[in-house]
C-alpha positions as CSV (number, residue, x, y, z in Angstrom):
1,X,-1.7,26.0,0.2
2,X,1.0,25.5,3.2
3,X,2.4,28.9,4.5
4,X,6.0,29.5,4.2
5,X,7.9,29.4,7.3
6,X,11.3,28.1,7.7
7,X,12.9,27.4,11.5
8,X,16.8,26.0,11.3
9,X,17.6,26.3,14.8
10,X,16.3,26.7,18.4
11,X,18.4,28.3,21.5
12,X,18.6,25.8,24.7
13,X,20.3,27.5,27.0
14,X,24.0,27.9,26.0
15,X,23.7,26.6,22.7
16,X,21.8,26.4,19.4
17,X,20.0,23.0,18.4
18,X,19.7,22.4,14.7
19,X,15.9,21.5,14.4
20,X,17.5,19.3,11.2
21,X,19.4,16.9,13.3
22,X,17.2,17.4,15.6
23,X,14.5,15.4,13.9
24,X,17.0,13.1,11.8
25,X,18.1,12.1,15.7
26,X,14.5,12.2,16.7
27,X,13.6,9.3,13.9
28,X,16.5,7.3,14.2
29,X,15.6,6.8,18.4
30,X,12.2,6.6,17.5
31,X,12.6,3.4,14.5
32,X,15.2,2.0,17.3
33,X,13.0,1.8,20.0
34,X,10.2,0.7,17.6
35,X,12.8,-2.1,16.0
36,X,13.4,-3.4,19.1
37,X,9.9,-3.9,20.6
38,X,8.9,-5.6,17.3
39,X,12.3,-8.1,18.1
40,X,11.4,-9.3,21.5
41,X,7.4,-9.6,19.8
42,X,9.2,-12.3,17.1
43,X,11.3,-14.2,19.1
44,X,14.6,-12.5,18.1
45,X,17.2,-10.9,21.1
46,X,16.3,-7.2,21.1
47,X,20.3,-6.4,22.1
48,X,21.1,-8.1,18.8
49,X,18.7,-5.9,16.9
50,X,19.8,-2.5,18.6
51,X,23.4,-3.2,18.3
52,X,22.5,-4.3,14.4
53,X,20.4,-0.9,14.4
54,X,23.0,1.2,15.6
55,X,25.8,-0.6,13.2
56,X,23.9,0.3,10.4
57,X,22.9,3.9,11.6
58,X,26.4,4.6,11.6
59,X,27.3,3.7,8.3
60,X,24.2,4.9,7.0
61,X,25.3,8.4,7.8
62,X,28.9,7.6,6.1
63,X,26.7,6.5,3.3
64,X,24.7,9.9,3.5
65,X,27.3,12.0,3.3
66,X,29.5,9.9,0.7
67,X,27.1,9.8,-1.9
68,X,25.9,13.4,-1.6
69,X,29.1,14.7,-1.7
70,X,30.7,12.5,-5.1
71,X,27.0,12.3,-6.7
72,X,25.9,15.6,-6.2
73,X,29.1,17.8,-5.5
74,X,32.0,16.5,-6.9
75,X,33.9,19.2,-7.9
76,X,33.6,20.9,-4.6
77,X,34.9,17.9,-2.5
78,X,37.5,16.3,-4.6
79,X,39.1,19.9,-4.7
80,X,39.2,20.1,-0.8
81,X,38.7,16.6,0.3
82,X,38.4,17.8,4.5
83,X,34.9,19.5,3.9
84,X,33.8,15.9,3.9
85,X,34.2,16.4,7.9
86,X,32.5,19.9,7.7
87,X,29.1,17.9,7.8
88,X,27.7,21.6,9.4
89,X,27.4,22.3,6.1
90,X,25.0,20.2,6.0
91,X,24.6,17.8,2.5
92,X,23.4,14.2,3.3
93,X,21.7,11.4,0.8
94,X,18.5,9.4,1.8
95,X,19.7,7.1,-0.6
96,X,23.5,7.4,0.1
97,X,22.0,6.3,3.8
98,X,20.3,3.2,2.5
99,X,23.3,1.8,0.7
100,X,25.9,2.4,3.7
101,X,22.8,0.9,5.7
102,X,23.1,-2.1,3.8
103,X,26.9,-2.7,3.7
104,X,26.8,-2.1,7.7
105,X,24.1,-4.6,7.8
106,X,26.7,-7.1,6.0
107,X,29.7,-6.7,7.7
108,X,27.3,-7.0,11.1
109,X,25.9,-10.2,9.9
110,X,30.0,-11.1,9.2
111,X,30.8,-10.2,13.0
112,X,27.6,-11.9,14.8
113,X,26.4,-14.4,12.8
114,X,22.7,-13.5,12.8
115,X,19.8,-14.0,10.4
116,X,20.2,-11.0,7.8
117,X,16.8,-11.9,6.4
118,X,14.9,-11.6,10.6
119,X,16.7,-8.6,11.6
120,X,16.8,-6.8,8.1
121,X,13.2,-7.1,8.2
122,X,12.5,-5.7,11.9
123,X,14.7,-2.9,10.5
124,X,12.5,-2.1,7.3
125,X,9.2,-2.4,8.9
126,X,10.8,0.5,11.6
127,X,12.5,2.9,8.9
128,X,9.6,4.2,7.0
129,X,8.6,5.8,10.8
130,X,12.0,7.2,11.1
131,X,12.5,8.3,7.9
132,X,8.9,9.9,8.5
133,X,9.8,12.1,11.4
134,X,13.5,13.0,9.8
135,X,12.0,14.5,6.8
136,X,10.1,16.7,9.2
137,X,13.4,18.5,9.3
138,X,14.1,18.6,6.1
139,X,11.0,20.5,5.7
140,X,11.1,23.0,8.7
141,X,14.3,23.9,6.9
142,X,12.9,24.0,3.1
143,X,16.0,22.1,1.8
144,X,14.5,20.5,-1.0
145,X,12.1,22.9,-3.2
146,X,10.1,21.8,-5.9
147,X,8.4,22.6,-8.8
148,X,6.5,25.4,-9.1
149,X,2.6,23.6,-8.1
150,X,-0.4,25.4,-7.0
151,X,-1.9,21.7,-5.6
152,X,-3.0,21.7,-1.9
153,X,0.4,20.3,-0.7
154,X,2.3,23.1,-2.1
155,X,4.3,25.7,0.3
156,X,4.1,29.5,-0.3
157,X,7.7,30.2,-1.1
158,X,8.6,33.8,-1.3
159,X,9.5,33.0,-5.2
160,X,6.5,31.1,-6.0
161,X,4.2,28.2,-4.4
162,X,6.4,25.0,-4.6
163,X,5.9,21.4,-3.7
164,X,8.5,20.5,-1.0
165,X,10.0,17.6,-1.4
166,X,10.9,17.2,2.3
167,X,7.0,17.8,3.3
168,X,6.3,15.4,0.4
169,X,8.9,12.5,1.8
170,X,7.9,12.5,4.9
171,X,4.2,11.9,4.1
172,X,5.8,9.2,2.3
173,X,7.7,7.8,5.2
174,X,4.4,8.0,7.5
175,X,1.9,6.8,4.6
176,X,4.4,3.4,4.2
177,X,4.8,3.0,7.9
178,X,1.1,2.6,8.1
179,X,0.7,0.1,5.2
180,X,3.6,-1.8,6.9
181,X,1.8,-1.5,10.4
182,X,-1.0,-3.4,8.7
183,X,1.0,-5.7,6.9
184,X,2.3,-6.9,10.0
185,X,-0.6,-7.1,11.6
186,X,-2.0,-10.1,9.3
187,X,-1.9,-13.1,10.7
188,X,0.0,-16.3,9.1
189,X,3.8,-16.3,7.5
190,X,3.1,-14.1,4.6
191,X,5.7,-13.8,2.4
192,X,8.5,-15.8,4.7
193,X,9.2,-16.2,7.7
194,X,9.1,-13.0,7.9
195,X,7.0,-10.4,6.6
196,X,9.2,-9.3,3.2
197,X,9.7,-5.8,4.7
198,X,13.1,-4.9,2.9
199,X,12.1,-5.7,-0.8
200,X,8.9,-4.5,-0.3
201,X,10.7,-1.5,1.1
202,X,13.0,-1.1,-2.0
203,X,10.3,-1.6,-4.2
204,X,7.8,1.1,-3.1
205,X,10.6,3.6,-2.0
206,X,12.6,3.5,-5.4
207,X,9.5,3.7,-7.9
208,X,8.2,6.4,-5.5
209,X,11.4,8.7,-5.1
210,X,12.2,7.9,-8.9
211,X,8.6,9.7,-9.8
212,X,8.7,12.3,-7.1
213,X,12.5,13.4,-8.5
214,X,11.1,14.7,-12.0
215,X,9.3,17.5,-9.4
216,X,13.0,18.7,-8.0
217,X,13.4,22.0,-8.5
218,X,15.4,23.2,-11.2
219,X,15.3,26.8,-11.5
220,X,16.7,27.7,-7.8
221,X,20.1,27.7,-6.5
222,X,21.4,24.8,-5.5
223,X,19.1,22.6,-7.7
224,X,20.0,19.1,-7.7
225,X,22.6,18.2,-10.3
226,X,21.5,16.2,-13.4
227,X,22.8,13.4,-15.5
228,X,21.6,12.6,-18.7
229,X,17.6,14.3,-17.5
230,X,18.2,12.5,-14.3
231,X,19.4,13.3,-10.3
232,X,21.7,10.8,-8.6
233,X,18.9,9.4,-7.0
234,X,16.8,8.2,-9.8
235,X,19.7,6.3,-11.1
236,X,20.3,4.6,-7.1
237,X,16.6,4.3,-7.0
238,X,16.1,2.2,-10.1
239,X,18.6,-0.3,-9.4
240,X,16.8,-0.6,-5.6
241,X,13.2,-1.1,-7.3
242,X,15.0,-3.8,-9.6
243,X,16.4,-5.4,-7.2
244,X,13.7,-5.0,-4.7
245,X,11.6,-7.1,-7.3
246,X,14.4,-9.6,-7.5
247,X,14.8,-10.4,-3.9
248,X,10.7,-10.4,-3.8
249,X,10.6,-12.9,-5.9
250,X,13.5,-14.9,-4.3
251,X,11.7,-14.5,-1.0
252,X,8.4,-16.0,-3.0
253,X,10.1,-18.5,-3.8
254,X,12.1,-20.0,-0.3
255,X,8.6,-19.2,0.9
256,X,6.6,-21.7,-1.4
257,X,10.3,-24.5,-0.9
258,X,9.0,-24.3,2.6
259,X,5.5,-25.1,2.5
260,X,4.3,-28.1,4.3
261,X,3.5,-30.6,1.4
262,X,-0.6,-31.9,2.4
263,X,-0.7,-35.5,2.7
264,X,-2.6,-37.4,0.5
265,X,-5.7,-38.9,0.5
266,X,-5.6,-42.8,0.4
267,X,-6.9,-44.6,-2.4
């Protein structure tokens, strides 16, 4: 069992540093830099793929914050619609982020004129490392208990041992990063022309954060707010596994359009 410890902030000098953003900061630089080695390695303009990278950070953070505060808080923000800005607060959605990611990603494709499919995949084989090292945060700062668990993996809360779901998505982030790192390291075309990072993303992401939801705590304050059984990300994260599976197979089949057909053997 993981002792309970909880660290929000740090002192540097004048001023305190939020250990959250720190690490949110920390992964974002970190998938960046990563994005952009792996774009000069394929060919594609490594200024294209940060400016694409930061385009899509930003709204992914709009994202964040719009979904957590209309699918999670509702009542509190449509009564005083400026605490949107009071982001302090904190209150931010991993899967809010991914779907602001995604329209940023289209309206940059709109402006430059790029390949979605090369640079969407550079970006997907980088987030799982980001998304790795942000969740750190959300663990130093125990913002998303658990269930009460007594496995290995669960943190000695002063109400009970509970799994933490921000320990438990970041082993996620780190344990997908490393499939992906192998992934890419197989030689040939694979599923396109690229390596099918963002289905294959969506895919494993949703089912996982769909399953891991059911072990939200529900007997805390603040518990995630439920619809129906189920959080606001279970409902996001369906639809992305769907679709993940959709745009898989799409990908599977511009993949096999493109095959070189062997020539025959003469008669």
């Amino acid at each position: 069992m993981i002792p309970y410890f909880r660290i929000t902030s740090f002192p540097l000098g004048p001023v305190h540093i939020q250990v959250w953003g720190l690490m949110v900061a920390t992964g974002m630089i970190a998938a960046i830099a990563l994005g952009c080695r792996e774009s000069k390695k394929r060919g594609l303009d490594p200024d294209a793929f940060f400016d694409f990278a930061s385009w899509i950070m930003a709204f992914a953070l709009i994202g964040a914050r719009l979904f957590h505060a209309f699918a999670y808080a509702p009542a509190i923000y449509l009564a005083n619609p400026i605490r949107l800005l009071y982001v302090w607060e904190g209150g931010m959605s991993s899967v809010g982020g991914f779907l602001g990611a995604v329209f940023g990603a289209w309206l940059f494709i709109r402006r430059r004129k790029v390949s979605f499919k090369a640079y969407s995949d550079v970006a997907c084989y980088a987030l799982p490392l980001g998304y790795g090292i942000g969740r750190i945060g959300c663990f130093l700062i125990h913002d998303h208990p658990g269930t009460l668990s007594h496995s290995l993996l669960a943190v000695n809360y002063p109400n009970g041992s509970r799994l933490d779901h921000g320990l438990l998505l970041s082993i996620v982030g780190f344990t997908m990063f490393g499939a992906f790192w192998l992934i890419n390291r197989q030689k040939g075309k694979g599923i396109s022309a690229e390596k099918g990072f963002l289905p294959l993303f969506m895919i494993s992401y949703g089912v996982i954060r769909f399953i891991l939801d059911f072990y939200r705590a529900t007997d805390v304050p603040g518990s995630d707010i439920r619809y129906a059984g189920l959080t606001p990300a279970q409902y996001a994260t369906a639809a992305m596994a769907i679709a993940g599976v959709v745009l898989l197979m799409k990908y599977r089949r511009s993949a096999k359009a493109t095959m070189p057909v062997p020539p025959s053997s003469p008669k």
